[in-house]
ROVO-308239 format. One record per residue: chain; x, y, z of N, C-alpha, C in turn; residue in one letter. Coordinates in pm, 1 decimal. Layout:
N
{A, {X, Y, Z}, {X, Y, Z}, {X, Y, Z}, A}
...
//
This chain:
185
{A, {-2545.8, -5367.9, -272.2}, {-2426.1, -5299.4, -229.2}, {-2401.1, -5172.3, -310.1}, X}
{A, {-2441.3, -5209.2, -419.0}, {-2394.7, -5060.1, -521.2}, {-2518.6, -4944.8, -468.5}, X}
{A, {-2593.6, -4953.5, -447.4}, {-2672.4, -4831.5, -369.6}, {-2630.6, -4797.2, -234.6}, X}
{A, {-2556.8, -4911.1, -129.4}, {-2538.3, -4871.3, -58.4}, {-2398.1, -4774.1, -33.6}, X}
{A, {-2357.2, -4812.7, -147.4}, {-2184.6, -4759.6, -165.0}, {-2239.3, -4621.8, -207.6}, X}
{A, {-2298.9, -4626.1, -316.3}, {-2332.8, -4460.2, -375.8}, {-2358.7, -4392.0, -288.9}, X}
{A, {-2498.1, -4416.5, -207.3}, {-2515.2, -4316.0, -97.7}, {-2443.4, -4317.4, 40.7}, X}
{A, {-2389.3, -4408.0, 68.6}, {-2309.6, -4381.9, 151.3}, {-2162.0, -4310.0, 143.7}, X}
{A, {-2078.3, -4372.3, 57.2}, {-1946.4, -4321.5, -27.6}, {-2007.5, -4152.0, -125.6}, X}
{A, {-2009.7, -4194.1, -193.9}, {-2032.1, -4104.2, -285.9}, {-2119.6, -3943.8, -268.6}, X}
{A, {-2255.3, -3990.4, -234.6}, {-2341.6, -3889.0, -179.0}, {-2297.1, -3790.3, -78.5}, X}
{A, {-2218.3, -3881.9, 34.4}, {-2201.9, -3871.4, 159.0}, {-2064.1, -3733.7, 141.7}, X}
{A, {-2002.9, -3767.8, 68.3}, {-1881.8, -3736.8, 8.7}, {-1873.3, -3601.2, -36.4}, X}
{A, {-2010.9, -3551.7, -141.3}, {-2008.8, -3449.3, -214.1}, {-2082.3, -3408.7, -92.5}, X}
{A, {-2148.8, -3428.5, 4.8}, {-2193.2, -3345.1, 103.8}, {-2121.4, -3307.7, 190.2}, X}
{A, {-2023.0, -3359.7, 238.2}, {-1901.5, -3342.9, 342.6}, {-1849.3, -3235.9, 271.0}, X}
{A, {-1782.0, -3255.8, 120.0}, {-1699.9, -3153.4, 68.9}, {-1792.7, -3005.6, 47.3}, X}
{A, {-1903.1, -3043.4, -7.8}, {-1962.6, -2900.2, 1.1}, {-1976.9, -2818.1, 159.9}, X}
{A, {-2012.3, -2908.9, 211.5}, {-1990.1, -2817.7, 377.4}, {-1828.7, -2766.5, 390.5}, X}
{A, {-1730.8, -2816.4, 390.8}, {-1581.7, -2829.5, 393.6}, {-1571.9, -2668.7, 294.6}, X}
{A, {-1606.6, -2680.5, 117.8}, {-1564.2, -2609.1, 86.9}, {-1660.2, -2462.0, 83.9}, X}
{A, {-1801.4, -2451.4, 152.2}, {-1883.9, -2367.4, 155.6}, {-1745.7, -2275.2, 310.1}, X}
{A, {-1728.2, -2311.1, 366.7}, {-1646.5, -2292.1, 480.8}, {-1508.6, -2228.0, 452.6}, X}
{A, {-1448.1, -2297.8, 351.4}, {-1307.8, -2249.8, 344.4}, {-1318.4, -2132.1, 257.0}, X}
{A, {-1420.7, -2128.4, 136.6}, {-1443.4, -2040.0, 45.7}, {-1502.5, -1911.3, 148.4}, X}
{A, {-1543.9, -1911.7, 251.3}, {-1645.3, -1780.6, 269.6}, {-1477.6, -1763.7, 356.1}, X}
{A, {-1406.6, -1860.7, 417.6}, {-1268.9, -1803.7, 521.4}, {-1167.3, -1733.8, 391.3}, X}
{A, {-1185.3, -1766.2, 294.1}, {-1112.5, -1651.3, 145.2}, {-1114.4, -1505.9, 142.5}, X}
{A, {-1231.6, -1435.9, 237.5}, {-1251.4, -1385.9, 229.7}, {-1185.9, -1235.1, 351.9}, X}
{A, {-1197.6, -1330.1, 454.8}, {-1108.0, -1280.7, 588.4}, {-969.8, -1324.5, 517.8}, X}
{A, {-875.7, -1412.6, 447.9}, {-724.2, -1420.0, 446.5}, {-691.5, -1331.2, 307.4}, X}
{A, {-803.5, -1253.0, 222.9}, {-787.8, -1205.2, 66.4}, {-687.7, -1286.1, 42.6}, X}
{A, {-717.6, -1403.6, 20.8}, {-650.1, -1487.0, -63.1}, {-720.1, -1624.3, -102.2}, X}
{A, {-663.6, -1678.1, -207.6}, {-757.6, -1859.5, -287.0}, {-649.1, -1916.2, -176.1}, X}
{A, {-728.6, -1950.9, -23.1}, {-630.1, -2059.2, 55.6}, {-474.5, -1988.4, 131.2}, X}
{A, {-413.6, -2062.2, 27.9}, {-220.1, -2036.0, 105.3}, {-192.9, -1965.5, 24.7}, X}
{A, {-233.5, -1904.5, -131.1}, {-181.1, -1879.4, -215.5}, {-151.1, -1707.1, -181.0}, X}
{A, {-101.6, -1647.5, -313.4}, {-51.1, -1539.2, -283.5}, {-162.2, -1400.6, -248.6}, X}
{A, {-148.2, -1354.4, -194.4}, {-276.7, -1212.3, -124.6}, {-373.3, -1159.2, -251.3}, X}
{A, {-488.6, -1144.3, -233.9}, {-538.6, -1032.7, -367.8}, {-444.2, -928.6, -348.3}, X}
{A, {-436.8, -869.1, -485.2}, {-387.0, -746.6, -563.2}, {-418.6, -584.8, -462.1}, X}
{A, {-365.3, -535.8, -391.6}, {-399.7, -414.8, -354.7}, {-490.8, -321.5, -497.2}, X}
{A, {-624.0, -237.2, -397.6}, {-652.3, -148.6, -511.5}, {-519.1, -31.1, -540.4}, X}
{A, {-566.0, 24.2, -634.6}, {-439.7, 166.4, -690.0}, {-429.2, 222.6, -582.7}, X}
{A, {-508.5, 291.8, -485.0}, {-540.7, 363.7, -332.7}, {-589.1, 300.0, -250.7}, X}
{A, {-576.9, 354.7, -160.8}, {-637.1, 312.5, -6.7}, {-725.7, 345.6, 66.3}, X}
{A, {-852.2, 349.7, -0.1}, {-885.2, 484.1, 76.4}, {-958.1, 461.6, 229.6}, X}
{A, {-922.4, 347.0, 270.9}, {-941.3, 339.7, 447.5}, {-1041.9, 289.8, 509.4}, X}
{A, {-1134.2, 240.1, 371.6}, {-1263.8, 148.9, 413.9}, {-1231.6, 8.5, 397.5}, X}
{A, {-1102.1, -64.2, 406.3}, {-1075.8, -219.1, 377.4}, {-1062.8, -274.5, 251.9}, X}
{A, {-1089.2, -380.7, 209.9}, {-1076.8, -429.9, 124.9}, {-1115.1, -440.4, 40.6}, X}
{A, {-1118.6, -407.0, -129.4}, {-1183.7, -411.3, -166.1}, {-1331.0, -518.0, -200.2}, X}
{A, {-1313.2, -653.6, -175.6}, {-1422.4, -744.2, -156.0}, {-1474.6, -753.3, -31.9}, X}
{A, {-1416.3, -690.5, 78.6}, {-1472.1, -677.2, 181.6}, {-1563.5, -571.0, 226.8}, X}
{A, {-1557.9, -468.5, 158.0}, {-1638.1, -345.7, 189.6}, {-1782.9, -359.1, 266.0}, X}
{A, {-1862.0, -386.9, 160.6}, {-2012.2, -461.8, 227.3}, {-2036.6, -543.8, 232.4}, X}
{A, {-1930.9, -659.7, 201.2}, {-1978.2, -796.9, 261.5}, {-2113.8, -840.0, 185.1}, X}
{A, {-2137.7, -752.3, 75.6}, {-2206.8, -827.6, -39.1}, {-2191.8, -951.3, -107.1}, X}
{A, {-2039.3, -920.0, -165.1}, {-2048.7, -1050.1, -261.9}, {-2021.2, -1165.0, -179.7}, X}
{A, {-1929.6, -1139.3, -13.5}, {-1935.8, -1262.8, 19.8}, {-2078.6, -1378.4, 56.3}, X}
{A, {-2145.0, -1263.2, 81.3}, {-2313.7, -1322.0, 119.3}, {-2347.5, -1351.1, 11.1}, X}
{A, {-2355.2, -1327.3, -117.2}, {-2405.8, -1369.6, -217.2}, {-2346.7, -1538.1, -266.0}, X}
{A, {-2233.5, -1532.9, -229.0}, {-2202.1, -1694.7, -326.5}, {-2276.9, -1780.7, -258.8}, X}
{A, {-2360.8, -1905.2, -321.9}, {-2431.4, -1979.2, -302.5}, {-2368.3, -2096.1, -370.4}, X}
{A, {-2442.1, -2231.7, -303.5}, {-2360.7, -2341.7, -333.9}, {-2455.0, -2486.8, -367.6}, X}
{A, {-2527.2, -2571.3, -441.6}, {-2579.5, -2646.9, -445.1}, {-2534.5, -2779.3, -578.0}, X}
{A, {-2618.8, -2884.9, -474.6}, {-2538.3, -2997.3, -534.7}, {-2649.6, -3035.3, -660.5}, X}
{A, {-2553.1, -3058.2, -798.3}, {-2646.6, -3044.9, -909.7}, {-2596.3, -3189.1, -998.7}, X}
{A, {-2660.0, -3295.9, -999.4}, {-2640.6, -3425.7, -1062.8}, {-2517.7, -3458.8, -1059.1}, X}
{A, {-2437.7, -3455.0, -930.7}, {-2333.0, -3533.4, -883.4}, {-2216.1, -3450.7, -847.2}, X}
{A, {-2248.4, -3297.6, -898.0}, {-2160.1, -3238.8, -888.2}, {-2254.3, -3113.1, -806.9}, X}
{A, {-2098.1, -3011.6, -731.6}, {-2140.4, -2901.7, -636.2}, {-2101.0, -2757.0, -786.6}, X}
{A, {-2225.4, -2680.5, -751.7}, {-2208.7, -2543.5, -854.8}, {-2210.5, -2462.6, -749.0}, X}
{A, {-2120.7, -2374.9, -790.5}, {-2135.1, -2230.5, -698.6}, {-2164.2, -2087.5, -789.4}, X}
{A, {-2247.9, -1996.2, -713.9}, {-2254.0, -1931.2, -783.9}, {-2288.3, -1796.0, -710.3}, X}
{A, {-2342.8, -1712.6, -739.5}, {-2330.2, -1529.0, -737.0}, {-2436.6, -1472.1, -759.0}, X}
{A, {-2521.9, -1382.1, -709.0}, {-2631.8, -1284.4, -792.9}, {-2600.2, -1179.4, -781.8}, X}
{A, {-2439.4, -1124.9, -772.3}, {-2373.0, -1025.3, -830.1}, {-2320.9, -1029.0, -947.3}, X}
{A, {-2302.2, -942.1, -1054.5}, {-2273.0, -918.8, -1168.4}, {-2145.7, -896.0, -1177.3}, X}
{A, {-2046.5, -887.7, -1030.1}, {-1952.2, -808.6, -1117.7}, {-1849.6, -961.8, -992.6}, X}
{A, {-1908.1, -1041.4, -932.2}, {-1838.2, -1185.5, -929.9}, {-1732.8, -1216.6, -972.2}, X}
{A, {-1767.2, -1287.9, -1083.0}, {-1683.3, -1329.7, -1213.3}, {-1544.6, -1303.4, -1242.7}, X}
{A, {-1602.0, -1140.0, -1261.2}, {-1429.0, -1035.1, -1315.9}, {-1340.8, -1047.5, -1181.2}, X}
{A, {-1441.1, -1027.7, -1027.6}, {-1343.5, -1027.0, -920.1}, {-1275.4, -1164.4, -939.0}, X}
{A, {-1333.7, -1248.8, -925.1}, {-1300.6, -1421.0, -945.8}, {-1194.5, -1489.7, -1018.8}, X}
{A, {-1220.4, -1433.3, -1161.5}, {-1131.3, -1446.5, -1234.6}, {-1060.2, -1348.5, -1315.7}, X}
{A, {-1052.2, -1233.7, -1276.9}, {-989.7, -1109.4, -1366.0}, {-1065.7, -1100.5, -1481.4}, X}
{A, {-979.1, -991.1, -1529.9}, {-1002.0, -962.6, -1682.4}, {-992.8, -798.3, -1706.9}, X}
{A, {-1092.9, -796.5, -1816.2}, {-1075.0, -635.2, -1857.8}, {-1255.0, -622.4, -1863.2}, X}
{A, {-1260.2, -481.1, -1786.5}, {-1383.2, -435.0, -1886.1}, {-1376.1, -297.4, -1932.1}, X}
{A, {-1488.9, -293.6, -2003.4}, {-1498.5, -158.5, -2122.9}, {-1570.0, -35.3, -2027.4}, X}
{A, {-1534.1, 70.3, -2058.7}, {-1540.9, 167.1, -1993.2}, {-1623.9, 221.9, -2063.9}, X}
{A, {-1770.0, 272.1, -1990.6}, {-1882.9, 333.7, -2022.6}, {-1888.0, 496.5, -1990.4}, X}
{A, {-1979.5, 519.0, -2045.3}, {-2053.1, 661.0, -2019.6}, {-2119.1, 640.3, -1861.0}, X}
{A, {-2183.4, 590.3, -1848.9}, {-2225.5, 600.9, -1679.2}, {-2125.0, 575.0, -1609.1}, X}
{A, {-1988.1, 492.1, -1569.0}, {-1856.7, 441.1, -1535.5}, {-1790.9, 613.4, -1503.9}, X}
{A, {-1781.5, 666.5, -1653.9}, {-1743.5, 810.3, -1657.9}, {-1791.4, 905.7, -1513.5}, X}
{A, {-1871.7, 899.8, -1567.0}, {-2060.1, 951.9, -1485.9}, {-1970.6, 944.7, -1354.1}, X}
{A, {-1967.9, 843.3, -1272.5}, {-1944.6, 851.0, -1163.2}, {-1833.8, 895.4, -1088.0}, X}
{A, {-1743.4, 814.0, -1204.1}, {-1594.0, 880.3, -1159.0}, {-1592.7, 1049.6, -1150.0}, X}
{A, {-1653.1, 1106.1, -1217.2}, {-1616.7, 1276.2, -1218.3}, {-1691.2, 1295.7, -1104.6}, X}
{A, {-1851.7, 1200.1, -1090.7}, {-1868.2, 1273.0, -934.6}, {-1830.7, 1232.9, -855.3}, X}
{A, {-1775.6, 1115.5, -813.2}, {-1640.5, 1097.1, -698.5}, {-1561.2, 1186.9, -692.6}, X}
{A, {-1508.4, 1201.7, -833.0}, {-1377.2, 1319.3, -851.1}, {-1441.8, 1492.2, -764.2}, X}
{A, {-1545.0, 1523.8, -815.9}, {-1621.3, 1634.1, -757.6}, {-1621.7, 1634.8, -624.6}, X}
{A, {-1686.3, 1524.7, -548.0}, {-1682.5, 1469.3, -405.9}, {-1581.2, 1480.7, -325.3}, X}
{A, {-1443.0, 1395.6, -402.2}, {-1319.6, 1455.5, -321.8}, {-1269.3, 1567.5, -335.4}, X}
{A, {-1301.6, 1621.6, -464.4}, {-1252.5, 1783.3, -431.5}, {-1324.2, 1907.9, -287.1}, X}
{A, {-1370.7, 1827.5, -295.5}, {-1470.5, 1945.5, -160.6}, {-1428.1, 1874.2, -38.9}, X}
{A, {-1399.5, 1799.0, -8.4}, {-1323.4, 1763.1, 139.3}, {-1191.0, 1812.7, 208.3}, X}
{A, {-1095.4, 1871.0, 92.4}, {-932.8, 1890.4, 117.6}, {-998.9, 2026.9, 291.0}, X}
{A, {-870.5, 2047.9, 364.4}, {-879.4, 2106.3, 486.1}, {-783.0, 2211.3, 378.5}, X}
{A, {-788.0, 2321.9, 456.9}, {-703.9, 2431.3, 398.9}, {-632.3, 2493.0, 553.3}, X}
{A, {-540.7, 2579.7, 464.0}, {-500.4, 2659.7, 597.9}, {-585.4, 2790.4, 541.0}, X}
{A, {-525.8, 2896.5, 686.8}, {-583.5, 3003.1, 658.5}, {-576.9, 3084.6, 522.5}, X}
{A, {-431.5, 3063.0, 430.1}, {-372.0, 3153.0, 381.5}, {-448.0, 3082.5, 250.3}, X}
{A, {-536.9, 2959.0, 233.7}, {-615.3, 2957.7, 113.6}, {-508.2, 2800.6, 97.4}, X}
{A, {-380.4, 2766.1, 156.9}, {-350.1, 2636.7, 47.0}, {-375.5, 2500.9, 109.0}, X}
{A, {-382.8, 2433.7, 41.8}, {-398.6, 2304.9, 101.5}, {-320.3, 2265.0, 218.6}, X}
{A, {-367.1, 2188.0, 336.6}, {-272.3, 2143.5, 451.9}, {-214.3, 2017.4, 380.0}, X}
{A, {-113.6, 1969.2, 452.3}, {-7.2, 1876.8, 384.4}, {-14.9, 1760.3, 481.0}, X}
{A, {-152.2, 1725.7, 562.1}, {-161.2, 1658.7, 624.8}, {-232.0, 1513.6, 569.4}, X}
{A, {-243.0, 1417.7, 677.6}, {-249.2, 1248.6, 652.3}, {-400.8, 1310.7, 539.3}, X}
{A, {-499.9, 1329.8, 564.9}, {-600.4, 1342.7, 492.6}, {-601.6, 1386.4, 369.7}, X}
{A, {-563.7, 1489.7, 366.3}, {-549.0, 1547.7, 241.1}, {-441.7, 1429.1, 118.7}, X}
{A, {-339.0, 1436.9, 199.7}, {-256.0, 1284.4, 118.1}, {-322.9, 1185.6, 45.1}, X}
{A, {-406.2, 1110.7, 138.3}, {-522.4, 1076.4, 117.6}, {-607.4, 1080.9, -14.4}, X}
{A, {-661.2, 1227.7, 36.2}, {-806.5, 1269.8, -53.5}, {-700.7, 1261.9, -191.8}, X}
{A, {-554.8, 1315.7, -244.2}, {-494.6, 1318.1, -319.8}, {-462.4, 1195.1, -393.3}, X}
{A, {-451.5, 1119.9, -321.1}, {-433.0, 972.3, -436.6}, {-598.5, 949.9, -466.5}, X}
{A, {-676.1, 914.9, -379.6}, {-814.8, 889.2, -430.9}, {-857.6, 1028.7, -592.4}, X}
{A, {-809.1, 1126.9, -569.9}, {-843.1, 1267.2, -676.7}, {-776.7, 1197.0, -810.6}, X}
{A, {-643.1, 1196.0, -795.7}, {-582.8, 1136.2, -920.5}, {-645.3, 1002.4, -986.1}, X}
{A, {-701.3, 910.4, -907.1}, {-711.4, 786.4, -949.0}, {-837.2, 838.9, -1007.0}, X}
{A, {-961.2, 908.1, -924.8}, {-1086.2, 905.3, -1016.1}, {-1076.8, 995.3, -1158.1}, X}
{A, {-967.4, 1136.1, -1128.7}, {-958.3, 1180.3, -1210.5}, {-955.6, 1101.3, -1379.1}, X}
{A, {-831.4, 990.0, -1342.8}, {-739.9, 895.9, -1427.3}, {-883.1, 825.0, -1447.0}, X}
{A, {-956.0, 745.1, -1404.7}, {-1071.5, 676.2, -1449.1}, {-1196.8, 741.6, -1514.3}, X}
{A, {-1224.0, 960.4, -1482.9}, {-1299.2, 950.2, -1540.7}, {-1293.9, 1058.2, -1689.2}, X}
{A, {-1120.2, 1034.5, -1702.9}, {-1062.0, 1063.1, -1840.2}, {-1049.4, 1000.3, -1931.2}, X}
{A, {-1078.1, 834.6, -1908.3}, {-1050.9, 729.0, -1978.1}, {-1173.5, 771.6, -2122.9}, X}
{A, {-1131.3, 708.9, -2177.0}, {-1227.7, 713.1, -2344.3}, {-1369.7, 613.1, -2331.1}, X}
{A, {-1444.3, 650.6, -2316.7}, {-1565.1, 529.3, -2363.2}, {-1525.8, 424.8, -2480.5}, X}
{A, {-1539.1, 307.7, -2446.7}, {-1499.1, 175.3, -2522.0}, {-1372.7, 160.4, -2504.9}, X}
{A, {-1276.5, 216.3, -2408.7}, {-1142.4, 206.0, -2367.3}, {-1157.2, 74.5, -2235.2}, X}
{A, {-1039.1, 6.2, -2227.5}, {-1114.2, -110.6, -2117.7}, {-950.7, -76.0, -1990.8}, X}
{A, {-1031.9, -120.4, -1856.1}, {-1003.5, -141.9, -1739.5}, {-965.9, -297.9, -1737.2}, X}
{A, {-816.2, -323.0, -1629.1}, {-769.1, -437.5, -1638.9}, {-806.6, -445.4, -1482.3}, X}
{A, {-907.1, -599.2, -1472.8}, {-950.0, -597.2, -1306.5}, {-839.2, -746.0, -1265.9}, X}
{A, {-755.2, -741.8, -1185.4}, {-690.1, -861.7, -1154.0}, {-755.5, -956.2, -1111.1}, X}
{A, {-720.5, -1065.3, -1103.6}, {-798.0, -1186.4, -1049.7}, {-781.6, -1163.3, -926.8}, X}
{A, {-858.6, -1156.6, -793.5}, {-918.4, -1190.7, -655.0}, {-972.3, -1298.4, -628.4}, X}
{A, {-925.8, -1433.3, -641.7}, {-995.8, -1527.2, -658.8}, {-1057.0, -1608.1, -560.4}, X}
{A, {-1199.3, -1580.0, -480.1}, {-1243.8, -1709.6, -372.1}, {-1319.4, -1800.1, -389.0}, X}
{A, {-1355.3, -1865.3, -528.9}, {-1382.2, -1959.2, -499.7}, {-1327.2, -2037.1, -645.0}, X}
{A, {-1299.1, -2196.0, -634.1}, {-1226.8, -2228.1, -789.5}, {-1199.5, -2364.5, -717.8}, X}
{A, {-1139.6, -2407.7, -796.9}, {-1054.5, -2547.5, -759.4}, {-922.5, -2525.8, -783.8}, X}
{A, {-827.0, -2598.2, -746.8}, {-671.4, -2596.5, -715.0}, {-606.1, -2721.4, -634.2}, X}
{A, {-508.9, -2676.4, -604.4}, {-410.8, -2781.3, -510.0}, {-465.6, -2781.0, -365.9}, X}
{A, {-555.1, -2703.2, -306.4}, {-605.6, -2723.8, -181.6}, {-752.6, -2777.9, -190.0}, X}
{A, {-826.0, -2727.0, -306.0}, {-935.5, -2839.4, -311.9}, {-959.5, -2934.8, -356.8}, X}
{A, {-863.5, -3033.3, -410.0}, {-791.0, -3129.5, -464.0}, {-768.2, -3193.5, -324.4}, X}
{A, {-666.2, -3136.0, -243.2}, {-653.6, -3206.2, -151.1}, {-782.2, -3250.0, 8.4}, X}
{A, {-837.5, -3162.9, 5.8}, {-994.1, -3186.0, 41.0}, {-1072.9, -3308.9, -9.4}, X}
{A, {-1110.4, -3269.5, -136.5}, {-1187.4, -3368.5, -184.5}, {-1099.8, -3502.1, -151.8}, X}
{A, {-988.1, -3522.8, -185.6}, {-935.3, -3663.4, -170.9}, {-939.1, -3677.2, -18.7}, X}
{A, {-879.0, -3599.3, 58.3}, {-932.3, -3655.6, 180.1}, {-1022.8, -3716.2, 244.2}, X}
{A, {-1170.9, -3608.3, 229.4}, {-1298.2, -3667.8, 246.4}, {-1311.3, -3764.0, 176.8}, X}
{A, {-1323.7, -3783.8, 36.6}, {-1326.1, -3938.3, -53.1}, {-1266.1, -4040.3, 26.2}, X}
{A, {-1153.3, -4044.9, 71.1}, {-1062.1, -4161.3, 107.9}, {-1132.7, -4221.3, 233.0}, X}
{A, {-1144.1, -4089.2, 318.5}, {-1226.3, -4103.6, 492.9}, {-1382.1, -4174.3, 521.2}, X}
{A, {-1463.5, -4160.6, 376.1}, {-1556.3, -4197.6, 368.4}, {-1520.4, -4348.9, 296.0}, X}
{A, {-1477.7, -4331.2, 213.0}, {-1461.8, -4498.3, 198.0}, {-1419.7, -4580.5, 261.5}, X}
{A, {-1314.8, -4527.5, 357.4}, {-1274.4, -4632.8, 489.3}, {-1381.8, -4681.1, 586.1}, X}
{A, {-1439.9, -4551.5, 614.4}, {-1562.6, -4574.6, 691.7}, {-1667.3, -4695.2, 616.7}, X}
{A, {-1692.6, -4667.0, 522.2}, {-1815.9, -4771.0, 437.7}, {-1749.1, -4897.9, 447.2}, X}
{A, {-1589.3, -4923.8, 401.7}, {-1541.3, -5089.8, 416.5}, {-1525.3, -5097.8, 561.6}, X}
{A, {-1505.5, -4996.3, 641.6}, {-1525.9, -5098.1, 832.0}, {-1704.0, -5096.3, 814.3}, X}
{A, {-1780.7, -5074.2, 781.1}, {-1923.2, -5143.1, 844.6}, {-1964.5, -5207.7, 723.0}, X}
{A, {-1919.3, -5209.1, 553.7}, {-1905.2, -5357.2, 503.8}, {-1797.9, -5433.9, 448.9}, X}
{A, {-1704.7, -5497.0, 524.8}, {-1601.1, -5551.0, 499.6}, {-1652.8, -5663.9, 366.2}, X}
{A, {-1533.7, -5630.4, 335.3}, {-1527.6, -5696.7, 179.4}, {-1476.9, -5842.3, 249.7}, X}
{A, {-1551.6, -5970.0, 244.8}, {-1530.1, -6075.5, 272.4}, {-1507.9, -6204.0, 139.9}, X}
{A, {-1380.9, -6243.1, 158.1}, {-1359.0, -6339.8, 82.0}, {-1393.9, -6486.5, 88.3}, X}
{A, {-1458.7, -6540.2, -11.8}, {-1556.2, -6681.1, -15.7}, {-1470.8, -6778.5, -81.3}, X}
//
């Protein structure tokens, strides 16, 4: 019975939930949010390509999920995962710099003008103007100065995968005592 309970109960169990939570974790991604909880963090700007974890649909393709001596690991072969996942700070580099000024360069050459030489005061330009300030602001920062990345969090445990797992646990064990009823002698 104890083998049949393990793999039936138990086995059965961490496989249900990994399908269950391979599913709800990649749907984190369409609600930017861990479940019911509160929305990811807007970036500083907008600049009109979506979300920030949504952009290329990289990191969502990347999380991977396998069952490892009784337990489910998830994991990433993106590097920068983690910080989305769980926040934090990082340190601001010389290449970081690097880019920001040529973003910053980049949006400077897009603004529309009028004839008379000044900028139009239109949706775009508005626009190109918050994106200018923000790279500006990022690529003034000091090398070894650090960036605060908020937590975006899709995948973790909580009060909704808590309530999962106990579900499936409970559903599977009912199932195993209707086809072996515990009989009293």
């Amino acid at each position: 019975m104890d083998g049949d309970f393990k793999k039936e109960v138990i086995d059965r169990s961490i496989e249900d939930i990994k399908v269950e939570f391979d599913e709800e974790f990649d749907r984190n991604f369409e609600r930017k949010a861990f479940f019911d909880e509160k929305e990811w963090p807007e970036r500083k700007f907008d600049d009109g390509v979506g979300s920030l974890l949504q952009r290329t649909g990289g990191l969502r393709r990347s999380v991977r999920s396998r069952k490892q001596r009784g337990e489910l690991v998830y994991s990433s072969s993106k590097p920068y995962a983690q910080i989305h996942n769980e926040g934090g700070e990082i340190r601001v580099t010389r290449k970081m710099k690097g880019y920001f000024w040529h973003k910053l360069k980049e949006t400077e050459g897009k603004y529309q003008y009028k004839k008379n030489g000044e900028k139009r005061g239109n949706k775009r330009n508005r626009e190109l103007s918050g994106k200018e300030e923000f790279y500006r602001a990022m690529a003034l920062k000091k090398v070894g100065s650090t960036v605060k990345i908020p937590e975006r969090r899709f995948i973790g445990t909580g009060r909704n995968t808590d309530r999962i797992i106990r579900e499936i646990t409970e559903q599977n064990f009912e199932d195993y005592l209707k086809r072996h009823p515990i009989i009293d002698k």
